[in-house]
Biopython code that builds the backbone (N, CA, C, O; Angstrom):
import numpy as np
from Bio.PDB.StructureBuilder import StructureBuilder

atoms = [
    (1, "UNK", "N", (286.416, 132.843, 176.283)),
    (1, "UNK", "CA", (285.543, 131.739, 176.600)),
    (1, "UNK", "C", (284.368, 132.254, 177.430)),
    (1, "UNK", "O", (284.494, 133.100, 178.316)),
    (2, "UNK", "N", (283.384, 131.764, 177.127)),
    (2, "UNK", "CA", (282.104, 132.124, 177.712)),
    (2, "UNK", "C", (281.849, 131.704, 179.428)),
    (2, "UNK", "O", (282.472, 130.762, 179.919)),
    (3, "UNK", "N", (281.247, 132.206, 179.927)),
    (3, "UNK", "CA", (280.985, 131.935, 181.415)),
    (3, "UNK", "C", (280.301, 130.710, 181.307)),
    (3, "UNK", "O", (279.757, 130.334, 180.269)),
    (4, "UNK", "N", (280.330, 129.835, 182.781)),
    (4, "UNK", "CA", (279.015, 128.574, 182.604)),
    (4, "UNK", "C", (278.244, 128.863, 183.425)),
    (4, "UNK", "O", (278.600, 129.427, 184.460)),
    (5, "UNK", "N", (277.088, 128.573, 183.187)),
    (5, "UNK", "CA", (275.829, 129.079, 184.468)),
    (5, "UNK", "C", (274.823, 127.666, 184.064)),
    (5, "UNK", "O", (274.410, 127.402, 182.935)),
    (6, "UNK", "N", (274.606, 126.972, 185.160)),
    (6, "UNK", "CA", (273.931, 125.859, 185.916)),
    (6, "UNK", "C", (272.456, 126.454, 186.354)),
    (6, "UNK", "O", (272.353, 127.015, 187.444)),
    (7, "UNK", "N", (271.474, 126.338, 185.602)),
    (7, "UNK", "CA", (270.434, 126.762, 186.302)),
    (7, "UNK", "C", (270.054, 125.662, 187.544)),
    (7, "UNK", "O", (270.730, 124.692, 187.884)),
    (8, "UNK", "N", (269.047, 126.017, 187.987)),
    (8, "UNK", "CA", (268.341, 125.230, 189.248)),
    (8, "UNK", "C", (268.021, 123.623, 188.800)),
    (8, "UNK", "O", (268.331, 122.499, 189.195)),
    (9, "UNK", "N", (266.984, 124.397, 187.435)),
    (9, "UNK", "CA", (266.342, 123.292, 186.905)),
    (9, "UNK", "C", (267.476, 122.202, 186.275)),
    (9, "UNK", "O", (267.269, 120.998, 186.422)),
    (10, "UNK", "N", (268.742, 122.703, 185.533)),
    (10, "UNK", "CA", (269.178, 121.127, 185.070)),
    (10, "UNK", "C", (270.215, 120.796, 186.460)),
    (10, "UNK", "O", (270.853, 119.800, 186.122)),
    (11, "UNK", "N", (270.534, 121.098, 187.498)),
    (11, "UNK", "CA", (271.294, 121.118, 188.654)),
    (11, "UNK", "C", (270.076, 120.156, 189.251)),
    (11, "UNK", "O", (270.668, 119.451, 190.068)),
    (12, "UNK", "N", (268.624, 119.754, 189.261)),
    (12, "UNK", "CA", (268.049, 119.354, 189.763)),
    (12, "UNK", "C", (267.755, 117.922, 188.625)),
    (12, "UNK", "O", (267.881, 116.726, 188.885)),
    (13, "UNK", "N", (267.429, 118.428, 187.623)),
    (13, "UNK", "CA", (267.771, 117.187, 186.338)),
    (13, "UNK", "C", (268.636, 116.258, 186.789)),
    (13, "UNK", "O", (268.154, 115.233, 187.271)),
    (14, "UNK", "N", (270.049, 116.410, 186.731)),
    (14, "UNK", "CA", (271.259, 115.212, 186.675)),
    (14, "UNK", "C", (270.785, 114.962, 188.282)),
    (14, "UNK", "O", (270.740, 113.782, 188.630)),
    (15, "UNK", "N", (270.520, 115.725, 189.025)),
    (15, "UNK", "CA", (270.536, 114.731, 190.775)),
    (15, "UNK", "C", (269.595, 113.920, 190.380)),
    (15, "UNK", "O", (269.798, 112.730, 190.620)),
    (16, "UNK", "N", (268.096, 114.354, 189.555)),
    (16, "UNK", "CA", (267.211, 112.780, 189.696)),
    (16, "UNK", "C", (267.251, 111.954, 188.864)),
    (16, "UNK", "O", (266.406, 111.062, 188.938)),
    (17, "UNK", "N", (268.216, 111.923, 187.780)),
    (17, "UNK", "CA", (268.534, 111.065, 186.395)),
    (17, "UNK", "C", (269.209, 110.202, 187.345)),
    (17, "UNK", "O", (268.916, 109.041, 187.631)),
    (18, "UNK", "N", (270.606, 111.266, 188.014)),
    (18, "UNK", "CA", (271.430, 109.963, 188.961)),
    (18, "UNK", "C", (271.323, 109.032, 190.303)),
    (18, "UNK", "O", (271.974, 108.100, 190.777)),
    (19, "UNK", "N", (269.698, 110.069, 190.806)),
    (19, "UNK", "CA", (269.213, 108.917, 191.340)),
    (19, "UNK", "C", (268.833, 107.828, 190.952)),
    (19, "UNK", "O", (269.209, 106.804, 191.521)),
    (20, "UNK", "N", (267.869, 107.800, 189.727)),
    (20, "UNK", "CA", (267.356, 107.003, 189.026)),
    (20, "UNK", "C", (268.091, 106.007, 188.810)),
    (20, "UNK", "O", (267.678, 104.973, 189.334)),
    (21, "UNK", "N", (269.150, 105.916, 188.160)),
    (21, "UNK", "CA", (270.182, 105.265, 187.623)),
    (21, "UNK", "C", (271.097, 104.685, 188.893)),
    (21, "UNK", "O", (271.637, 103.595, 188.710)),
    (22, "UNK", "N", (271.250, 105.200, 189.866)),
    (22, "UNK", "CA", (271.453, 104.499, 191.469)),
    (22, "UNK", "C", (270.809, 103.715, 192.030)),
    (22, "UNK", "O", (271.428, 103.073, 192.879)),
    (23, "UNK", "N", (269.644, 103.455, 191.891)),
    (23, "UNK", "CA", (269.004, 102.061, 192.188)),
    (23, "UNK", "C", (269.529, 100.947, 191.415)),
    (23, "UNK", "O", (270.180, 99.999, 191.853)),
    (24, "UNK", "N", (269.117, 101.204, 190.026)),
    (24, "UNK", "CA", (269.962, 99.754, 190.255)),
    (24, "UNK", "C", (271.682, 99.716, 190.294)),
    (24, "UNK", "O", (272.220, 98.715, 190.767)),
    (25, "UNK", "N", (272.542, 100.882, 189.761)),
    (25, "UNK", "CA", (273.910, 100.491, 189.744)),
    (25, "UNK", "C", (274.491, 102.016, 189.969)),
    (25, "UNK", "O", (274.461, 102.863, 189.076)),
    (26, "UNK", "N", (275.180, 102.318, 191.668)),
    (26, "UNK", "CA", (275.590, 103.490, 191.733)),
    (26, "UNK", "C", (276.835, 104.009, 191.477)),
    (26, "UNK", "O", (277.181, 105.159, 191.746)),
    (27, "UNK", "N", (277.703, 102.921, 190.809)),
    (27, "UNK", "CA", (279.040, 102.928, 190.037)),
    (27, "UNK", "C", (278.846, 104.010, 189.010)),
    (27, "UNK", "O", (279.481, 105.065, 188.998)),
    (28, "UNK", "N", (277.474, 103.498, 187.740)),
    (28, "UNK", "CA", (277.010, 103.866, 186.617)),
    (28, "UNK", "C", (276.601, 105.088, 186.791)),
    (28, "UNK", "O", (276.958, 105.823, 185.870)),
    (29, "UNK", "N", (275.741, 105.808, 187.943)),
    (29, "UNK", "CA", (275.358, 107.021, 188.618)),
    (29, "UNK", "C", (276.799, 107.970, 188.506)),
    (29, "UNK", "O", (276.934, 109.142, 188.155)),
    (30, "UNK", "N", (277.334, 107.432, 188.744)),
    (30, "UNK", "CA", (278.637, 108.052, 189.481)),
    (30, "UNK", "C", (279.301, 108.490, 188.215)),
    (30, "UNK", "O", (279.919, 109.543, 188.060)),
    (31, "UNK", "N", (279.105, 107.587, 187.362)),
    (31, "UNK", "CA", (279.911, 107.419, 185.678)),
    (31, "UNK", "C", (279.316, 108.030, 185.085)),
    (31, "UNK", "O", (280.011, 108.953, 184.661)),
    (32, "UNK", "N", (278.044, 108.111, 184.654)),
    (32, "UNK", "CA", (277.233, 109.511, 184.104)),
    (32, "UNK", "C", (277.523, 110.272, 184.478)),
    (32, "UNK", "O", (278.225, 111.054, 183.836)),
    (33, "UNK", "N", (277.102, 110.533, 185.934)),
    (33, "UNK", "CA", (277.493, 112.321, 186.436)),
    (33, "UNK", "C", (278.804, 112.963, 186.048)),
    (33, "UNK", "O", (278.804, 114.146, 185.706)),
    (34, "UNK", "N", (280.054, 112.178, 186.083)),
    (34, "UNK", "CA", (280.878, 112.679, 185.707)),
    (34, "UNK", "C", (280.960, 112.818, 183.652)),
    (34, "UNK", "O", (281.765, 113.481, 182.997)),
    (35, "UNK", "N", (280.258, 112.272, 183.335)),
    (35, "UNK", "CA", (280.411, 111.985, 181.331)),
    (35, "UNK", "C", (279.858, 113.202, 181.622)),
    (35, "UNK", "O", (280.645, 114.131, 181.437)),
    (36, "UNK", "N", (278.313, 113.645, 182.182)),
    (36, "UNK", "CA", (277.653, 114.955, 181.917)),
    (36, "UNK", "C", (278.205, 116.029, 182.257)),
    (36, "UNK", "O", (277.751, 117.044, 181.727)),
    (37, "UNK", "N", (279.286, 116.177, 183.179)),
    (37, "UNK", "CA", (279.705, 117.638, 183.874)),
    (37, "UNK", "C", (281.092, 117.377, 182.622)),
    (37, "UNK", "O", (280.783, 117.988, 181.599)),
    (38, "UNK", "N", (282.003, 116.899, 182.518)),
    (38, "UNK", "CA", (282.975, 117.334, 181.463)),
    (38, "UNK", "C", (281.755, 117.638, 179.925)),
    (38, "UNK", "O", (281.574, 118.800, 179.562)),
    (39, "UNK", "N", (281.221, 116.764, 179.376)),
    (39, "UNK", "CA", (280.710, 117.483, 178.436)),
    (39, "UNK", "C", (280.031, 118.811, 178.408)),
    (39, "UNK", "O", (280.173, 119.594, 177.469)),
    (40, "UNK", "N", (279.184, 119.087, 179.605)),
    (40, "UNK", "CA", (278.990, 120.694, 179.938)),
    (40, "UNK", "C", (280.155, 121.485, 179.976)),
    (40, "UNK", "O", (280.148, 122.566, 179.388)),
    (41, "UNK", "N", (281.269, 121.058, 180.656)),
    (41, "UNK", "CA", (282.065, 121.743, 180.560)),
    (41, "UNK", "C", (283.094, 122.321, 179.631)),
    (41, "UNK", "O", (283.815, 123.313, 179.731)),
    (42, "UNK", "N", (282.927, 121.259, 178.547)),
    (42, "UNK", "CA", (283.398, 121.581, 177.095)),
    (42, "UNK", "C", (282.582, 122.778, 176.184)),
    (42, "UNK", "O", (282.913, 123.556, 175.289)),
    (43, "UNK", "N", (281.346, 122.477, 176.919)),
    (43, "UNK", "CA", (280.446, 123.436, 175.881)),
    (43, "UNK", "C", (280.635, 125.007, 175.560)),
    (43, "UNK", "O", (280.219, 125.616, 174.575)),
    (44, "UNK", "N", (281.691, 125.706, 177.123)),
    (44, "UNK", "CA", (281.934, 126.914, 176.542)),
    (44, "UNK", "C", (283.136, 127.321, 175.539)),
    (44, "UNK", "O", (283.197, 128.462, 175.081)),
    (45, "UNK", "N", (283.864, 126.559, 175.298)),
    (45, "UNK", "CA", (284.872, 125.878, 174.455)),
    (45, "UNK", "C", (284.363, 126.424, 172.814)),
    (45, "UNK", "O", (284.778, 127.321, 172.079)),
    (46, "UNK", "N", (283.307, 125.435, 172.686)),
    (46, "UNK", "CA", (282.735, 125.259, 171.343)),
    (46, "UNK", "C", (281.260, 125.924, 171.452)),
    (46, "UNK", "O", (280.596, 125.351, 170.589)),
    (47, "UNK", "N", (280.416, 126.909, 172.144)),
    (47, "UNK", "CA", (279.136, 126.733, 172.201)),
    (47, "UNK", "C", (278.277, 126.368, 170.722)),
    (47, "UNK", "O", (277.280, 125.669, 170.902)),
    (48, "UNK", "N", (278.587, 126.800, 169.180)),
    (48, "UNK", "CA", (277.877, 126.638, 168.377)),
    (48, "UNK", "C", (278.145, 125.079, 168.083)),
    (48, "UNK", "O", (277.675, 124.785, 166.984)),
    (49, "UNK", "N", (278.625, 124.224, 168.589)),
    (49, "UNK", "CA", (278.353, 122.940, 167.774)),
    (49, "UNK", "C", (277.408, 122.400, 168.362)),
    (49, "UNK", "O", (276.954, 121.625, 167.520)),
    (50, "UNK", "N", (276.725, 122.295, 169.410)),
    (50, "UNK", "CA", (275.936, 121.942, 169.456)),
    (50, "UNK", "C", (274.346, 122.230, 168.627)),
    (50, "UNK", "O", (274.263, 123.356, 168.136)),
    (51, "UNK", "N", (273.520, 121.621, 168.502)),
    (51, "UNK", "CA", (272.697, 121.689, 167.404)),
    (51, "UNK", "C", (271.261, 122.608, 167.868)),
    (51, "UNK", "O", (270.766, 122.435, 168.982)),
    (52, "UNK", "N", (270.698, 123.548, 166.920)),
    (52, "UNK", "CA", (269.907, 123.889, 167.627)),
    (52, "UNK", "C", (268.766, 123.225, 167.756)),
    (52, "UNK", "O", (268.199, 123.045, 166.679)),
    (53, "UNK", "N", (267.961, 122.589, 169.144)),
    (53, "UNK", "CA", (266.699, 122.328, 169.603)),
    (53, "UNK", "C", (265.777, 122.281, 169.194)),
    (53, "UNK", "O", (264.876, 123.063, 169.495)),
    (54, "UNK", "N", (265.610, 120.822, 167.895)),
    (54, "UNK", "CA", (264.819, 120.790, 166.675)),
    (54, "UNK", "C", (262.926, 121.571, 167.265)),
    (54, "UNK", "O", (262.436, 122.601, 166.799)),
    (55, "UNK", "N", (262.406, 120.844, 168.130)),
    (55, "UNK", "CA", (261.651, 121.428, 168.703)),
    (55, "UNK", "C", (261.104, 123.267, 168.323)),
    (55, "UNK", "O", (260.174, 123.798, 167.716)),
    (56, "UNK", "N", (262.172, 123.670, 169.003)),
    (56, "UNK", "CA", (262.188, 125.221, 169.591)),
    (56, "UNK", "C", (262.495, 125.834, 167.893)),
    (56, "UNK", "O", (261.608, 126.486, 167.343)),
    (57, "UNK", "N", (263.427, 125.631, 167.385)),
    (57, "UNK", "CA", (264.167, 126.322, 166.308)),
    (57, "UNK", "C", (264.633, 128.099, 166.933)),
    (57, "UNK", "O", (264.499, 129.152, 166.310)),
    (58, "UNK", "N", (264.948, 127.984, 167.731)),
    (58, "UNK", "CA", (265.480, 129.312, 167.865)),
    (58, "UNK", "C", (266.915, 128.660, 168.380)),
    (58, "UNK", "O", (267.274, 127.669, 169.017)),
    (59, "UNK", "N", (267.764, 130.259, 167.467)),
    (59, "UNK", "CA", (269.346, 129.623, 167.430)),
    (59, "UNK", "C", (270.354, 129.660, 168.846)),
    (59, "UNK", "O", (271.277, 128.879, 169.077)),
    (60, "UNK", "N", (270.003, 130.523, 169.502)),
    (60, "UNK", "CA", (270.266, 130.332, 170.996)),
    (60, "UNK", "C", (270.376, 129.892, 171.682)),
    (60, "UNK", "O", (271.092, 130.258, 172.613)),
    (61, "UNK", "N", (269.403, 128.291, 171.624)),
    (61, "UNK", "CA", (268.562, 127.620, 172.624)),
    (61, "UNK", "C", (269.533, 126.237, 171.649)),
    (61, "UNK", "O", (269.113, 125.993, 170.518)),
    (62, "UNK", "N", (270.849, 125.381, 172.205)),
    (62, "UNK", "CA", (271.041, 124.407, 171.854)),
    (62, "UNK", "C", (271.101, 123.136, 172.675)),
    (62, "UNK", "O", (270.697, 122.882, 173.810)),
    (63, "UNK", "N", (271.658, 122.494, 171.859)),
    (63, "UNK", "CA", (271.676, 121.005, 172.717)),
    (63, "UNK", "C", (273.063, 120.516, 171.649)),
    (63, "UNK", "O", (273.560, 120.758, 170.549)),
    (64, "UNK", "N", (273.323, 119.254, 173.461)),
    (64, "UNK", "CA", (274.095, 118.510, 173.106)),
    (64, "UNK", "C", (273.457, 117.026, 173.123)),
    (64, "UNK", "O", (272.274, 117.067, 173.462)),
    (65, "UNK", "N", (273.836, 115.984, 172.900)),
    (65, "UNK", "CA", (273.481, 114.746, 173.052)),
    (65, "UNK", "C", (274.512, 113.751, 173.931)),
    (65, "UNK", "O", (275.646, 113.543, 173.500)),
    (66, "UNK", "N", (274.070, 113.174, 175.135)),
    (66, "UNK", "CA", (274.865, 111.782, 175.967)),
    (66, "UNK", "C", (274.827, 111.033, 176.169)),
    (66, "UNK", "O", (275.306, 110.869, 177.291)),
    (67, "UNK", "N", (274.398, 109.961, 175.631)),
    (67, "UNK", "CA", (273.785, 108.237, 175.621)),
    (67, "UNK", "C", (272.281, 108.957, 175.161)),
    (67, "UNK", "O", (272.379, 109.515, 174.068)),
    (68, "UNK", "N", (270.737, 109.064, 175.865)),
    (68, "UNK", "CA", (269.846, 108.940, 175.945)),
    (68, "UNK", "C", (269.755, 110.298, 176.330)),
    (68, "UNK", "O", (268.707, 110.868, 176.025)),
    (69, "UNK", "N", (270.415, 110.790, 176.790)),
    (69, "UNK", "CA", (269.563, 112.421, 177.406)),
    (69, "UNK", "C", (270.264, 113.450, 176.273)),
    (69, "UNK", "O", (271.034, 113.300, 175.324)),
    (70, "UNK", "N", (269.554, 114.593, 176.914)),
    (70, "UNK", "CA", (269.346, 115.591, 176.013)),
    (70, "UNK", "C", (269.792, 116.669, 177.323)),
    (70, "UNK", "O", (269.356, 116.792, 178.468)),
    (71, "UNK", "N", (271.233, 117.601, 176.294)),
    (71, "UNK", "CA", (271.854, 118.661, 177.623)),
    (71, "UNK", "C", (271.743, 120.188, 176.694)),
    (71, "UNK", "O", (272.509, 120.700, 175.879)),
    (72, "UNK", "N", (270.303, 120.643, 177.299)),
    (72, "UNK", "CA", (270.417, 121.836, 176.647)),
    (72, "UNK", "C", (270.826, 122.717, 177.290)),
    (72, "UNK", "O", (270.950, 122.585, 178.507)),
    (73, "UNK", "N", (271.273, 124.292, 176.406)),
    (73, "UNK", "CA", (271.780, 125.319, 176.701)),
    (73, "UNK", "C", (271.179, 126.219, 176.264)),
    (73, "UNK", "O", (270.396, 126.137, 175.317)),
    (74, "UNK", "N", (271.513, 127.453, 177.029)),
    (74, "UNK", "CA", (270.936, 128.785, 175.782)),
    (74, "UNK", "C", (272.212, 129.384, 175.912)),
    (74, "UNK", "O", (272.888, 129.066, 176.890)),
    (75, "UNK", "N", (272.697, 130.275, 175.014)),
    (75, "UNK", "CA", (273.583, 131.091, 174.214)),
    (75, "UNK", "C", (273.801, 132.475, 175.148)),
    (75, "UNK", "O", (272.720, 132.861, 175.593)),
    (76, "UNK", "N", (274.252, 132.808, 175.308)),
    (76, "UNK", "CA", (274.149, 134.160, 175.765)),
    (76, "UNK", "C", (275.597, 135.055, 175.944)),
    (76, "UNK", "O", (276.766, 134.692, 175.819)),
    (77, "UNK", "N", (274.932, 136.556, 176.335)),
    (77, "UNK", "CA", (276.177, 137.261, 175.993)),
    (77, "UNK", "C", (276.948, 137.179, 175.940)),
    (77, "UNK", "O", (277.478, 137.179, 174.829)),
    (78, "UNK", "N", (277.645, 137.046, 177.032)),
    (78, "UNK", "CA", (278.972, 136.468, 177.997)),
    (78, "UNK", "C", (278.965, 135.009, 178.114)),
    (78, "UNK", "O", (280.021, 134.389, 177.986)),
    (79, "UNK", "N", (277.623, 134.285, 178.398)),
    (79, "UNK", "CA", (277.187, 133.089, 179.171)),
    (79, "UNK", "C", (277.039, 131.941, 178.202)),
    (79, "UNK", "O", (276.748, 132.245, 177.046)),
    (80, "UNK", "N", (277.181, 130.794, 178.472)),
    (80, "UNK", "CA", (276.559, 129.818, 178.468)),
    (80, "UNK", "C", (275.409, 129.214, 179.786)),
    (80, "UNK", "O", (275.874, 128.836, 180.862)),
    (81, "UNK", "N", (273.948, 129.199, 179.519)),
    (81, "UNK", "CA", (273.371, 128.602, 180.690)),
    (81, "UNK", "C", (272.784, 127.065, 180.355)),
    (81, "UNK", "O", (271.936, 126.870, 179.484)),
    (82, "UNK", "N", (273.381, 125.986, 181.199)),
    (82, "UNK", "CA", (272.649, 124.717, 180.940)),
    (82, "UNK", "C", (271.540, 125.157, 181.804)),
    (82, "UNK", "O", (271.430, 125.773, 182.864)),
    (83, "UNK", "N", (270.373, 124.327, 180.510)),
    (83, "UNK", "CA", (268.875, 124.934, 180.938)),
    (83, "UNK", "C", (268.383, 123.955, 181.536)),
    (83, "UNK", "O", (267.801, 124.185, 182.596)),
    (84, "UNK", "N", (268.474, 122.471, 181.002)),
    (84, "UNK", "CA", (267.768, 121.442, 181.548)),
    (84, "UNK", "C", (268.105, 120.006, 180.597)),
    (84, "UNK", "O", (268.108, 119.926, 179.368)),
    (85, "UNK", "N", (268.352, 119.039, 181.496)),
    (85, "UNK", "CA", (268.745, 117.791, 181.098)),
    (85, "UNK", "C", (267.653, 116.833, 181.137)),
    (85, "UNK", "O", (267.138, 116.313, 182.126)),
    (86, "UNK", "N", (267.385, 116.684, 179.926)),
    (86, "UNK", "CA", (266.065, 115.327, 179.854)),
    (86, "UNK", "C", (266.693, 114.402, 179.193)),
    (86, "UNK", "O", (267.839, 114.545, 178.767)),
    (87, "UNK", "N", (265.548, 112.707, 178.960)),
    (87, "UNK", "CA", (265.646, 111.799, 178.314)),
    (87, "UNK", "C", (265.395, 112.212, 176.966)),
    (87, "UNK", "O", (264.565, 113.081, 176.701)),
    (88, "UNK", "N", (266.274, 111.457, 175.872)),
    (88, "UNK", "CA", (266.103, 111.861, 174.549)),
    (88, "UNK", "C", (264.399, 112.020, 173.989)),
    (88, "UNK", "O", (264.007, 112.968, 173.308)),
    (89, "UNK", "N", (263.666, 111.042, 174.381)),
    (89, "UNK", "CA", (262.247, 110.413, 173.720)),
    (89, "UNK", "C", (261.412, 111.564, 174.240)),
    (89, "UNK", "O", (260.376, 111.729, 173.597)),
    (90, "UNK", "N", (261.621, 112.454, 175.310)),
    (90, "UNK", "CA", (260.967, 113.619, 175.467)),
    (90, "UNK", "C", (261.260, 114.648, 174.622)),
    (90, "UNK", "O", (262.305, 114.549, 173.978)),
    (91, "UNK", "N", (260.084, 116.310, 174.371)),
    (91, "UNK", "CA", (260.015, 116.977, 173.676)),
    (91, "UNK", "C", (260.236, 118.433, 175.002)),
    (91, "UNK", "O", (259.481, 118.727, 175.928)),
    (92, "UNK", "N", (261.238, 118.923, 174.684)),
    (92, "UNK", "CA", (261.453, 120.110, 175.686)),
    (92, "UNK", "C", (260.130, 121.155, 175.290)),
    (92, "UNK", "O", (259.819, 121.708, 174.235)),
    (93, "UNK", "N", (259.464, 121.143, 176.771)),
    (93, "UNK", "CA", (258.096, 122.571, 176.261)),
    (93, "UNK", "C", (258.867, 123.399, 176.115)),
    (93, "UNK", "O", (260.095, 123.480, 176.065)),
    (94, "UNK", "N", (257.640, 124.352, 176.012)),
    (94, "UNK", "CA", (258.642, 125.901, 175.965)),
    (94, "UNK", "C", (259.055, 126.564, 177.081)),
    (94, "UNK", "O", (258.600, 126.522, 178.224)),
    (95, "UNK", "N", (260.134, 127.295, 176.543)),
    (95, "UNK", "CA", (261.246, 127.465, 177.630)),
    (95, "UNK", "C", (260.935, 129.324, 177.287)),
    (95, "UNK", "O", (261.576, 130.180, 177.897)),
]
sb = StructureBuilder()
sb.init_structure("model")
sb.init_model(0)
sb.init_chain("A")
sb.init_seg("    ")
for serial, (resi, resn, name, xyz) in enumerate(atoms, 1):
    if name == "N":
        sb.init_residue(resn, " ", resi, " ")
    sb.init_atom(name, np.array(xyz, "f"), 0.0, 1.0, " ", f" {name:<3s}", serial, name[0])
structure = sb.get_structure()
């Protein structure tokens, strides 16, 4: 099984999604954060099912999908790294 590595950037993603989502209901905050860390945490499990990053098209660079956001990864030797967690309706620049 592959290592997990949390960059800065999506470690900083889910804190302001779950702020966001804490104004109005911090039950729901609380309930995401946890849906997003087990599904990351499945990902070294399976890394190729997730799809690759229509955007990007490079095969490395995937994603998963969780209600509305978007939990990408890149592939790597040993590693899995979650890169960054956005809203679906956004287009990840380049990475």
């Amino acid at each position: 099984m592959a290592h997990l590595i949390w960059s800065p950037q999506a470690a900083a993603d889910l804190q302001a999604i779950c702020e966001f989502i804490a104004r109005d209901s911090p039950e729901y905050a609380r309930l995401f954060a946890g849906q997003v860390v087990g599904l990351v945490e499945s990902i070294p499990d399976h890394p190729q099912a997730g799809r690759v990053v229509p955007e990007m098209e490079t095969p490395e660079l995937r994603e998963r999908l969780l209600s509305n956001y978007r939990i990408v990864y890149r592939l790597k030797k040993d590693a899995v790294e979650i890169v960054t967690i956005l809203h679906g309706a956004r287009l990840l620049r380049e990475m």
